[in-house]
C-alpha positions in Angstrom: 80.4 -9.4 -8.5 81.1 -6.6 -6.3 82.0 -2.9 -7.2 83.9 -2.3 -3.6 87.8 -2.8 -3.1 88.5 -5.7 -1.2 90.7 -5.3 1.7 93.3 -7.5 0.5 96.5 -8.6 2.8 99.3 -10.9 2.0 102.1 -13.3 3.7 105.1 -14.6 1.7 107.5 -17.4 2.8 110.4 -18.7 1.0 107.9 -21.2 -1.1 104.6 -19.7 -1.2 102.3 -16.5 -1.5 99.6 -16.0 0.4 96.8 -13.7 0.0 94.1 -13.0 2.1 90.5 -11.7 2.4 87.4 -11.6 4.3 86.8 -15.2 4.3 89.6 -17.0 3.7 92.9 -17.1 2.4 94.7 -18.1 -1.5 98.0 -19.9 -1.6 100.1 -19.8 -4.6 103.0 -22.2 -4.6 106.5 -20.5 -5.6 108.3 -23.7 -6.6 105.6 -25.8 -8.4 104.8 -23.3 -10.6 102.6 -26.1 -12.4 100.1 -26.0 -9.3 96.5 -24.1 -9.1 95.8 -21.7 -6.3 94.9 -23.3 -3.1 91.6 -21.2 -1.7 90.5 -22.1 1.5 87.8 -20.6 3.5 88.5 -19.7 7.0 87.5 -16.5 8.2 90.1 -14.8 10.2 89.1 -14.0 13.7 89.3 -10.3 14.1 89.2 -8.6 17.6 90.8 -5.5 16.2 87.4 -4.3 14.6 85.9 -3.9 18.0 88.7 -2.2 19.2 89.8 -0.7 16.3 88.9 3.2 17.0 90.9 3.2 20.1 94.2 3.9 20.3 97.2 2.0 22.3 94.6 -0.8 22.6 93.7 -2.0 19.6 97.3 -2.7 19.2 96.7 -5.1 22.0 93.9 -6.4 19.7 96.6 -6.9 17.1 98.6 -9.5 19.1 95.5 -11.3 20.3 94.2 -11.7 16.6 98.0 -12.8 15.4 97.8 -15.4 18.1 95.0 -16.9 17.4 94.6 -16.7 13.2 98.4 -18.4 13.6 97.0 -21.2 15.7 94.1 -21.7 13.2 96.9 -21.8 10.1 98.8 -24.3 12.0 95.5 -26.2 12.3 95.0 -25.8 9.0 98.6 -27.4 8.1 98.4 -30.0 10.5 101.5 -28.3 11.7 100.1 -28.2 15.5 102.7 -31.1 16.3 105.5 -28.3 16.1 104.2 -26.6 18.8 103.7 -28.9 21.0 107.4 -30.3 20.4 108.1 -26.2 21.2 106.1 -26.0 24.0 107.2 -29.3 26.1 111.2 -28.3 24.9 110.0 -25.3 26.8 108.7 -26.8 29.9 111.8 -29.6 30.4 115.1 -27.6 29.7 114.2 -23.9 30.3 115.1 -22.5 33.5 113.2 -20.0 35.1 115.0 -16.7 36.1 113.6 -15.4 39.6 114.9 -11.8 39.5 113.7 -11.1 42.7 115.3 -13.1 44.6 118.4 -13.5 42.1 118.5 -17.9 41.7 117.5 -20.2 39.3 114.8 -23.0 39.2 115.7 -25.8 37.3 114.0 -29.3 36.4 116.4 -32.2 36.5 115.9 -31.7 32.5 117.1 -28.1 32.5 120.2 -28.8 34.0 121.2 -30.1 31.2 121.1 -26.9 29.4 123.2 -24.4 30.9 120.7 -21.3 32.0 123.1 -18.5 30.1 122.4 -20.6 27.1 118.8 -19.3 27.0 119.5 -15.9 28.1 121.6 -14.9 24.9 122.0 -17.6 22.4 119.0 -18.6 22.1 117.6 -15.3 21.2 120.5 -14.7 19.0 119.4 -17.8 17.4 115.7 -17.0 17.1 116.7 -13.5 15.3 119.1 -15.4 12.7 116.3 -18.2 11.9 113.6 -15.0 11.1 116.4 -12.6 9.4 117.3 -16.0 6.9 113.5 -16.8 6.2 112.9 -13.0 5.4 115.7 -12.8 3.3 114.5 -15.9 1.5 111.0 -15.0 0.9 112.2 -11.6 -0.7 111.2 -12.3 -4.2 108.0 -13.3 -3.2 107.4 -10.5 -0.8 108.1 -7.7 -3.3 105.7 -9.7 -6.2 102.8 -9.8 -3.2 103.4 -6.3 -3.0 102.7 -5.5 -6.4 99.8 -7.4 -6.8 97.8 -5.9 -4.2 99.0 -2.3 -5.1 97.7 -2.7 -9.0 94.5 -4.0 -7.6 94.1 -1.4 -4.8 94.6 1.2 -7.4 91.9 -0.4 -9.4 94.1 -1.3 -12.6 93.3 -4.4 -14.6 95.4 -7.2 -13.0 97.8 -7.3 -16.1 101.5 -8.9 -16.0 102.5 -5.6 -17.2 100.7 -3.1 -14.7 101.8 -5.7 -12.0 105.4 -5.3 -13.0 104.9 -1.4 -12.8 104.2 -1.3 -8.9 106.5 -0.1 -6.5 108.1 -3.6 -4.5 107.9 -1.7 -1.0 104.1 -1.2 0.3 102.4 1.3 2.8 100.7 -1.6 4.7 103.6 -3.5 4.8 104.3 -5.3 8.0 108.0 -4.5 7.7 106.7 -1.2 8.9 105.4 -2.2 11.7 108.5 -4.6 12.5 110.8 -1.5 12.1 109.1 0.6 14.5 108.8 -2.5 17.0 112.7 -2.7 17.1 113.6 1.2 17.1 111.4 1.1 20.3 111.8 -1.8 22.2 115.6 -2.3 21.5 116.4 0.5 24.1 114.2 -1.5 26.3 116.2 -4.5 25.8 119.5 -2.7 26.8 118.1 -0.5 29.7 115.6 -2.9 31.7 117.6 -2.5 34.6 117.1 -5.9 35.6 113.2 -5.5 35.8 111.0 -8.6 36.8 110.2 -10.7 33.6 106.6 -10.2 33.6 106.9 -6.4 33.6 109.5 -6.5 30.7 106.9 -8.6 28.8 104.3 -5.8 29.7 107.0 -3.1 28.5 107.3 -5.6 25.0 103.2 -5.6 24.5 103.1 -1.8 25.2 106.3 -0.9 22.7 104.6 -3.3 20.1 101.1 -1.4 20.7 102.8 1.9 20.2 104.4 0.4 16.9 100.7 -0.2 15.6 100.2 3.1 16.3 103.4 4.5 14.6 102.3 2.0 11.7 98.8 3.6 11.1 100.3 6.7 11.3 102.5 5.7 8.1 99.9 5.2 6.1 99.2 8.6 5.8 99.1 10.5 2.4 100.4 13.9 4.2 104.4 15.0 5.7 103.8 13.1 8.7 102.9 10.2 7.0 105.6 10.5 4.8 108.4 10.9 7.4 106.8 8.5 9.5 107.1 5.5 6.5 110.5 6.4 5.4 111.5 4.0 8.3 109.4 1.4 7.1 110.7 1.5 3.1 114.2 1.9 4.0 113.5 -1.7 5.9 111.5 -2.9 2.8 114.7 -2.4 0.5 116.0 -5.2 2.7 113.1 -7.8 3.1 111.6 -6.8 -1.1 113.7 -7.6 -4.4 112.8 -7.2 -7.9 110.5 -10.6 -8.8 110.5 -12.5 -12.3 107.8 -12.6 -14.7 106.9 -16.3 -13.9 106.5 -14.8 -9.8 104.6 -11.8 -10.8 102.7 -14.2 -13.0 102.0 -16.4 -9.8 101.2 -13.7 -7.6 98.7 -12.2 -10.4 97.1 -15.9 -10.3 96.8 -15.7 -6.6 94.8 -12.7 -6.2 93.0 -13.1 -8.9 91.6 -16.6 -7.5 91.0 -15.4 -4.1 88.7 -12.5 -6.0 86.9 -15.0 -7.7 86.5 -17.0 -4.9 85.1 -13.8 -2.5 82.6 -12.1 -5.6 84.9 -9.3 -6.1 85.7 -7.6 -9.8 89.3 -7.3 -10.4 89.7 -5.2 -13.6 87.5 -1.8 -14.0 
């Protein structure tokens, strides 16, 4: 078995826990409380460790390697048909804005759909469907959370030291997400009417910066400090306070995908 810490990260959804490691990933289902962890290997494709020692572009990296490990999970789930429903909804009603020369392409689909439809309610939507699935997945997040800090700080992986954690985490995504939107939602208000793909450009860049504000957080030192505050004030929103039997699933979770890797998980 080995000594080293694994670099474990995790995912929660309303019905599961996820935990992941160098070679693949261990689900935990939140509602069957009956089922074993689901380990499956599939090692993550990771750009961001070439890149990883320079600044503004590895968070460039970051989105590439999102992109593609989320195309491999919906592989994985046989959940590919979703996309391509997306994509061809996409392609048939969606109008295309031409802000150059201020008119609208449409295909005899898209007509259907009035154009101001997709400017603002559909976003609107989009926001609502993530902001509900957070909210749901809370629980979970926060018992995620304290698994991987009792294991990072190299206690034995009991219900009891679990419980103990802190809900909110440095490494947290929230952190990230919280960053994104203090940036880029200025964007969104002063684009001045910019051509599309430059916006998008803007969007990458502002989300690169936010990996940047997000390493930063880490940090054990004042600017670290300050720099997370954002982040933890966003976790009281997306953690709350998980049950035994949760903690108890999340404690099987990473305990199976340590088995599964070689790595010790109690001193």
């Amino acid at each position: 078995m080995k000594n080293k810490i694994l670099n474990v990260a995790g995912m929660s959804t309303p019905d599961s826990i996820s935990f992941f490691g160098d070679n693949g990933d261990c689900l935990v289902d939140t509602v069957d409380f009956k089922s074993p962890p689901r380990y499956t290997k599939i090692k993550p494709y990771t750009l961001i460790k070439k890149v990883k020692n320079i600044p503004i572009i590895r968070g460039y990296a970051i989105i590439i390697d999102m992109i593609i490990n989320l195309i491999k999970v919906l592989f994985k789930y046989k959940l590919w048909l979703v996309v391509i429903g997306v994509v061809l909804f996409t392609l048939f009603f969606r109008p295309e804005t031409v802000v150059e020369i201020k008119e609208v392409k449409e295909t005899p689909l898209s007509s259907l759909i009035p154009h101001q439809f997709w400017d603002y309610w559909m976003n609107i939507a989009l926001y609502l469907i993530i902001l509900v699935y957070i909210f749901l997945a809370t629980k979970n997040h926060a018992a995620e959370h304290k698994a991987i800090s009792a294991y990072e700080l190299k206690q034995d992986l009991s219900i009891t030291n679990i419980k103990s954690q802190p809900k909110e985490n440095r490494r947290c995504g929230t952190v990230l997400v919280v960053w994104f939107l203090i940036i880029s939602i200025p964007l969104f208000f002063f684009n001045f009417n910019i051509p599309g793909w430059l916006n998008n450009i803007l969007q990458l860049t502002a989300f690169s910066f936010s990996y940047e504000i997000f390493l930063l957080a880490r940090r054990d030192d004042a600017i670290g400090k300050i720099v997370y505050s954002a982040g933890w004030l966003g976790q009281k929103l997306t953690t709350r306070e998980p049950n035994t039997k949760l903690l108890e699933r999340s404690r099987q979770g990473i305990m199976k995908l340590l088995d599964e890797e070689g790595y010790r998980y109690r001193k």
